[in-house]
N, C-alpha and C positions, 0 to 999 in steps of 0.2 A: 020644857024639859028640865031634868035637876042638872044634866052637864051642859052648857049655855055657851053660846059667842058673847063676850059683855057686848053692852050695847054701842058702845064706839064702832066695836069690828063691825058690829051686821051695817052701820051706815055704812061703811070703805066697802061692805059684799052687794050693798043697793049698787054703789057705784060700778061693782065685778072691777074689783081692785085690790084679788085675792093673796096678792105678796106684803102687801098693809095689813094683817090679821095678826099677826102671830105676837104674842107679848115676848119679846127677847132680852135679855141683860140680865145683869144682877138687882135682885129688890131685896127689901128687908122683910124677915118674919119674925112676930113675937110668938114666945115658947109660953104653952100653959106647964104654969109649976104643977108638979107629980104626973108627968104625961112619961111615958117612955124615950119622945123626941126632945124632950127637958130634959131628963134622963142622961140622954146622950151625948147630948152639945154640951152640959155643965155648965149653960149660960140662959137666959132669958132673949136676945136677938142677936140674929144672925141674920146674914147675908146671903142669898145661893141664888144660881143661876139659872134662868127659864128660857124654854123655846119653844110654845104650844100655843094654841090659839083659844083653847075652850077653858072654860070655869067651872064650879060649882055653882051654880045658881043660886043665890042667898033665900031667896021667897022659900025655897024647901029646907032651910039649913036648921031651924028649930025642930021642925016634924023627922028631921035625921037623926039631930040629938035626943029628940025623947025618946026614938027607937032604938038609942044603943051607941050611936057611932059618937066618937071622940070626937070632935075638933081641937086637935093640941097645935095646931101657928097659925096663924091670920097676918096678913099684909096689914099694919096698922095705918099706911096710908090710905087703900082702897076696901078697908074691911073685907079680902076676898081671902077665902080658907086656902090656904098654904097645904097643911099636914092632916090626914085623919088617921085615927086609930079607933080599934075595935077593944072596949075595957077588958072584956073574960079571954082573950088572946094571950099566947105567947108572946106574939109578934107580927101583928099585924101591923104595918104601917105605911100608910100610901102618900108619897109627894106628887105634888105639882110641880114641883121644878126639878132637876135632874140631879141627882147624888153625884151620878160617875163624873160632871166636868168639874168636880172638885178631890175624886178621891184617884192615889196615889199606890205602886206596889207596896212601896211601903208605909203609907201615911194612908191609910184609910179609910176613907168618910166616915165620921162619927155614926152613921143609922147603918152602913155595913157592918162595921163593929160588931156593933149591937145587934145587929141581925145572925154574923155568925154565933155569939154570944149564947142567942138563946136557940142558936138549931143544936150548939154541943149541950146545953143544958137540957133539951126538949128530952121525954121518956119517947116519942113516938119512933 
C-alpha cells in the first residue's frame, strides 16, 4: 500500500498490541529550499508534533515524485516524508503531523498563514 504501518507497528499489531502504534511527540523535519512549507517556516528544521500511526510508504515515494507530487520535509532521522505539496497548486500542502497543536488565535501556524495567504490571493 503507498499509506503503510512502518514496520515496527505491524510487529506490536502481530502482537494485537493496538495502543503501541501510533508515532506521538514532537520529531524533527527538514524543509526543501523553494518549497512553499520553506516558504513558510523561513527556516530549513523544524520541530512539530505527531499522533497517527500510518506513513508514506517510501518503496512508492520516487514513482510519486516523477508523477508531480513534492516532497518538501522528511524526518532526517527515519527518511520518512513529513510534508507534500502539489508544484502547479496554489496551495496544496498536506502534513503528517498536526499544524493546530502548535498554532495559536493569535500566533498562527506558519502553513495556516500561508494557507489563508493564498485563499485571499486565489482568483477562484
Amino acid at each position: 500500500p503507498v499509506i503503510d504501518l512502518m514496520l515496527e507497528q505491524k510487529a506490536v499489531l502481530k502482537d494485537n498490541r493496538y495502543g503501541g502504534t501510533m508515532r506521538l511527540g514532537a520529531y524533527y523535519c527538514r524543509l526543501v529550499p523553494g518549497t512553499k512549507a520553506a516558504k513558510a517556516y523561513g527556516r530549513e528544521l523544524i520541530s512539530e508534533r505527531h499522533r497517527h500511526r500510518y506513513e508514506l510508504n517510501n518503496e512508492y515515494r520516487d514513482l510519486l515524485v516523477k508523477n508531480g507530487l513534492v516532497v518538501s520535509g522528511v524526518n532526517p532521522e527515519r527518511d520518512l516524508v513529513e510534508i507534500i505539496e502539489l508544484k502547479n497548486h496554489p496551495f496544496f500542502v498536506a502534513t503528517q503531523f498536526h499544524p493546530e497543536f502548535k498554532s495559536r488565535p493569535l500566533a498562527p501556524h506558519p502553513l495556516f498563514r500561508e494557507f489563508i495567504k493564498a485563499a485571499i490571493c486565489s482568483n477562484h
